[in-house]
Backbone as CSV, one residue per row, in Angstrom:
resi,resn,N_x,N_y,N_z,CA_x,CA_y,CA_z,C_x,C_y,C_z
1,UNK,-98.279,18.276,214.549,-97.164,18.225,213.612,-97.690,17.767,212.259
2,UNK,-97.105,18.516,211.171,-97.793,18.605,209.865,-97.404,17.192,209.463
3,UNK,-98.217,16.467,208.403,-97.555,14.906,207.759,-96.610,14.858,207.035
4,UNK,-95.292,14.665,206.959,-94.440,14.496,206.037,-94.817,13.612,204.811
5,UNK,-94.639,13.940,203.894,-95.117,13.106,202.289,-94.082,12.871,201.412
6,UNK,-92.732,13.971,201.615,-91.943,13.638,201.192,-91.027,12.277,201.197
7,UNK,-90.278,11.935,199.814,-89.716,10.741,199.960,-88.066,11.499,200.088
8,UNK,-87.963,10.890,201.469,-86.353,11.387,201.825,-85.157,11.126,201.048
9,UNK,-85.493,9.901,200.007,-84.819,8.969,198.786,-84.338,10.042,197.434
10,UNK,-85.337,11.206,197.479,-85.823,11.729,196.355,-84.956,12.477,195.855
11,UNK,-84.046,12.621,194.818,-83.191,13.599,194.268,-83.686,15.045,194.688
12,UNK,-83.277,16.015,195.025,-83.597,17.180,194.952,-84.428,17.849,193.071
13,UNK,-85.234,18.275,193.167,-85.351,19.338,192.033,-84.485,20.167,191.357
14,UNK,-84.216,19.729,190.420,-83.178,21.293,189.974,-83.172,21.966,189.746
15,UNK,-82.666,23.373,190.440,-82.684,24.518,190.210,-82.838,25.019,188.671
16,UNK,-83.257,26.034,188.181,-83.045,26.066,187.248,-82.570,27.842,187.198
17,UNK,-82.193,28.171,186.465,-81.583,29.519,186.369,-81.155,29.443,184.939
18,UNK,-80.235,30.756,184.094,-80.499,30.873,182.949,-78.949,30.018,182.106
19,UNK,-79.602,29.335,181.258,-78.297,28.852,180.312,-77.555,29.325,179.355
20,UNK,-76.886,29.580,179.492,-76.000,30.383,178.580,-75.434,29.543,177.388
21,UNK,-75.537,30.199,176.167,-74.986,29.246,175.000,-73.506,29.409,175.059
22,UNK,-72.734,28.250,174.300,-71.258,28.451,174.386,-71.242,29.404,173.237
23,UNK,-70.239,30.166,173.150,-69.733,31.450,173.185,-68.089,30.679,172.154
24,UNK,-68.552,30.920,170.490,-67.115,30.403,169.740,-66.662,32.016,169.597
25,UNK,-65.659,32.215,169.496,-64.493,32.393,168.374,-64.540,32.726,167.038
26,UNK,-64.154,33.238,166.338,-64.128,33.954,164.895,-63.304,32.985,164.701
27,UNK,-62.278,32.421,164.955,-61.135,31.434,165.207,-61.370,30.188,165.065
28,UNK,-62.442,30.104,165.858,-62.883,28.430,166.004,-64.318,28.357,164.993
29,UNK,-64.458,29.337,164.484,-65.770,29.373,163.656,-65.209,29.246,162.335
30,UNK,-64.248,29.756,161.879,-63.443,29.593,160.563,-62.577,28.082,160.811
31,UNK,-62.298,27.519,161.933,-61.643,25.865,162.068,-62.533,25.233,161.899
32,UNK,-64.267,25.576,162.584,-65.063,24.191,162.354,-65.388,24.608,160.868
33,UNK,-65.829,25.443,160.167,-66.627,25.702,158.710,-65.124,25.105,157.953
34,UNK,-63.662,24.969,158.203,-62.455,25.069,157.476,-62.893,25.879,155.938
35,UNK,-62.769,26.915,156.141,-62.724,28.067,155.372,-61.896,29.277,155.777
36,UNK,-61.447,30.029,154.949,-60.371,31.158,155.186,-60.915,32.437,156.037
37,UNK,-60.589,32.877,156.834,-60.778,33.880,157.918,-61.664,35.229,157.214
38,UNK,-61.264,35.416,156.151,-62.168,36.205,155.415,-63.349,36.310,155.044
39,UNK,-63.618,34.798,154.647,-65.324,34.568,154.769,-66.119,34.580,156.062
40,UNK,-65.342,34.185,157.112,-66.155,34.498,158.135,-66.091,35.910,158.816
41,UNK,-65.452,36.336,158.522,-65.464,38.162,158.713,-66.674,38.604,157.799
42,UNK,-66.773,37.993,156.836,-67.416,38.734,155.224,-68.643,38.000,156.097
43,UNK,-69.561,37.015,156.498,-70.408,36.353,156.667,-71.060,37.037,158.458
44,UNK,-70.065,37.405,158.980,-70.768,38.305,160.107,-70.777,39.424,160.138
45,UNK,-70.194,40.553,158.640,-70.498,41.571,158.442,-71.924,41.658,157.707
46,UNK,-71.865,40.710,157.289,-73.077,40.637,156.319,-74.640,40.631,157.265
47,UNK,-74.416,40.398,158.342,-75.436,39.336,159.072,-75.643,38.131,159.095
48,UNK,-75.105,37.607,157.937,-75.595,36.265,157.781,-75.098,35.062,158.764
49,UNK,-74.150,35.222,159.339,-73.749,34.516,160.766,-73.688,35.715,161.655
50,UNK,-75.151,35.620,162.680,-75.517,36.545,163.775,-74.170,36.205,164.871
51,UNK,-72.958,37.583,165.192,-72.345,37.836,165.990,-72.226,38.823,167.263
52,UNK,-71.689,38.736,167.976,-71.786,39.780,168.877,-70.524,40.581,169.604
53,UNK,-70.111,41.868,169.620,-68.782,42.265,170.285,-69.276,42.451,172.078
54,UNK,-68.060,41.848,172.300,-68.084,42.180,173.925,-66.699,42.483,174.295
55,UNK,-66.748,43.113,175.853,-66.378,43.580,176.364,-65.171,45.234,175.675
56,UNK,-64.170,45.284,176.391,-63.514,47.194,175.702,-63.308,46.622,174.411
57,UNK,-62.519,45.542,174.673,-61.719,45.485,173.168,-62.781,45.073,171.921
58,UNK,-63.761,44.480,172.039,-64.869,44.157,171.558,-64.267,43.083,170.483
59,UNK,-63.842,41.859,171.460,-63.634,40.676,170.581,-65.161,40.358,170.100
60,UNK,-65.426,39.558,169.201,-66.214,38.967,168.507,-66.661,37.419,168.874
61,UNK,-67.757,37.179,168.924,-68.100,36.125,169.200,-69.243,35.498,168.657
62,UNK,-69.441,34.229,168.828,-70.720,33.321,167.580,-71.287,32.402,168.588
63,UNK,-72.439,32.400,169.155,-73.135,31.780,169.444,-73.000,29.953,168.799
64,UNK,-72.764,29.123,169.194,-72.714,27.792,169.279,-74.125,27.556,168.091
65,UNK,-75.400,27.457,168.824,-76.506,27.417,168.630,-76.697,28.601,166.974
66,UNK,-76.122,29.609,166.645,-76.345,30.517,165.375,-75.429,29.535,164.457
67,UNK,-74.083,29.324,164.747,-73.369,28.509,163.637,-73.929,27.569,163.332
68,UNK,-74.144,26.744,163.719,-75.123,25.231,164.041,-76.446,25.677,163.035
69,UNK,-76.988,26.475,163.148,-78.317,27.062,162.345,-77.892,27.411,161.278
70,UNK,-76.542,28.116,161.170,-76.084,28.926,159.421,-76.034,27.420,158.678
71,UNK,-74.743,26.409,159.486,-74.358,25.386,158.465,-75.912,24.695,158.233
72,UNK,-76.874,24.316,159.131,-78.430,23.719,158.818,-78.414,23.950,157.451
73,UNK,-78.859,25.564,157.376,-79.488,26.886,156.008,-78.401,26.197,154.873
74,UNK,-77.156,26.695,155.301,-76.371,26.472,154.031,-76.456,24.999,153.491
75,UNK,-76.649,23.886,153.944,-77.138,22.348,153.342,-78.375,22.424,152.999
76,UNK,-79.669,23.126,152.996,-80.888,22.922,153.006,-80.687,24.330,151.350
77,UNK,-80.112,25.006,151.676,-79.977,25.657,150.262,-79.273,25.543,149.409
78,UNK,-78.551,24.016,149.606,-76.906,23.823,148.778,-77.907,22.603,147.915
79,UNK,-79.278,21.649,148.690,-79.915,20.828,148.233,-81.099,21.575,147.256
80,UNK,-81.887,22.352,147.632,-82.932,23.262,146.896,-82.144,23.639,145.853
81,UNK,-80.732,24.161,145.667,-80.203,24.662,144.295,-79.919,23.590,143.589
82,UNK,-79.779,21.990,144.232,-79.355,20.958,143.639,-80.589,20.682,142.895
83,UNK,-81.529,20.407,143.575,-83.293,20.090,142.775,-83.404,20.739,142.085
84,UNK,-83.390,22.249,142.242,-83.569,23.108,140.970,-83.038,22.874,139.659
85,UNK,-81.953,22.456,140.051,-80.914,21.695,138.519,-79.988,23.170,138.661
86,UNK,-79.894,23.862,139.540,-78.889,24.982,139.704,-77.152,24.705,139.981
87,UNK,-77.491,23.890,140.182,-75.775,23.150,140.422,-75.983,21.698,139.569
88,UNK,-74.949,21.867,138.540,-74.710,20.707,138.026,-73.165,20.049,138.098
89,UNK,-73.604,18.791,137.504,-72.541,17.514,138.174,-70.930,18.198,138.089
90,UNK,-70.825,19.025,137.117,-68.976,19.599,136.723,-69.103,21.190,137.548
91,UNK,-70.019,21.053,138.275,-69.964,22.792,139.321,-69.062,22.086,140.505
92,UNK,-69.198,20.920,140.696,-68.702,20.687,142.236,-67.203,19.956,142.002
93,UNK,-66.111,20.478,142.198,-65.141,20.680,142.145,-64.246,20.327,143.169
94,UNK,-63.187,19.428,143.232,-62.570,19.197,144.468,-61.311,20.183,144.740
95,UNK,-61.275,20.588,146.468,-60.682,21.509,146.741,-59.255,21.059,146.383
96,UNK,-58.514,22.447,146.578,-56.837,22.184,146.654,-56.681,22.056,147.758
């Protein structure tokens, strides 16, 4: 009989299999950015927020992980135009 080595104590290993990113909304992508439904139509026609249609009706959908990366870009190029001296102090304007 072969030696057991295992510790019977031992959590199992976890499986691993494939993770799927959460899966927003055109809906919930225009609630978290709070911007008007148009820009985010205009921003995944563009490419610039990578979307995807699924299933007949071919709702629209945004990767968790791509929004998360656009807003990154858009602060990292909202600061580079700031250094540049491209945005100055009377450009930034408080909303209505």
């Amino acid at each position: 009989m072969p030696k057991r080595t295992e510790n019977v104590n031992e959590e199992p290993a976890p499986t691993t299999g494939p993770v799927f990113p959460r899966m927003l909304t055109l809906e919930q992508v225009q609630e978290i950015l709070n911007v008007k439904s148009a820009l985010v139509y205009s921003l995944v026609r563009s490419g610039e927020l990578p979307a995807g249609q699924f299933g007949g009706r071919g709702v629209w959908r945004v990767r968790e992980s791509d929004l998360a990366a656009y807003i990154e870009a858009a602060f990292a190029k909202t600061a580079e135009r700031i250094a540049a001296g491209q945005i100055k102090d009377d450009d930034v304007t408080a909303e209505d």
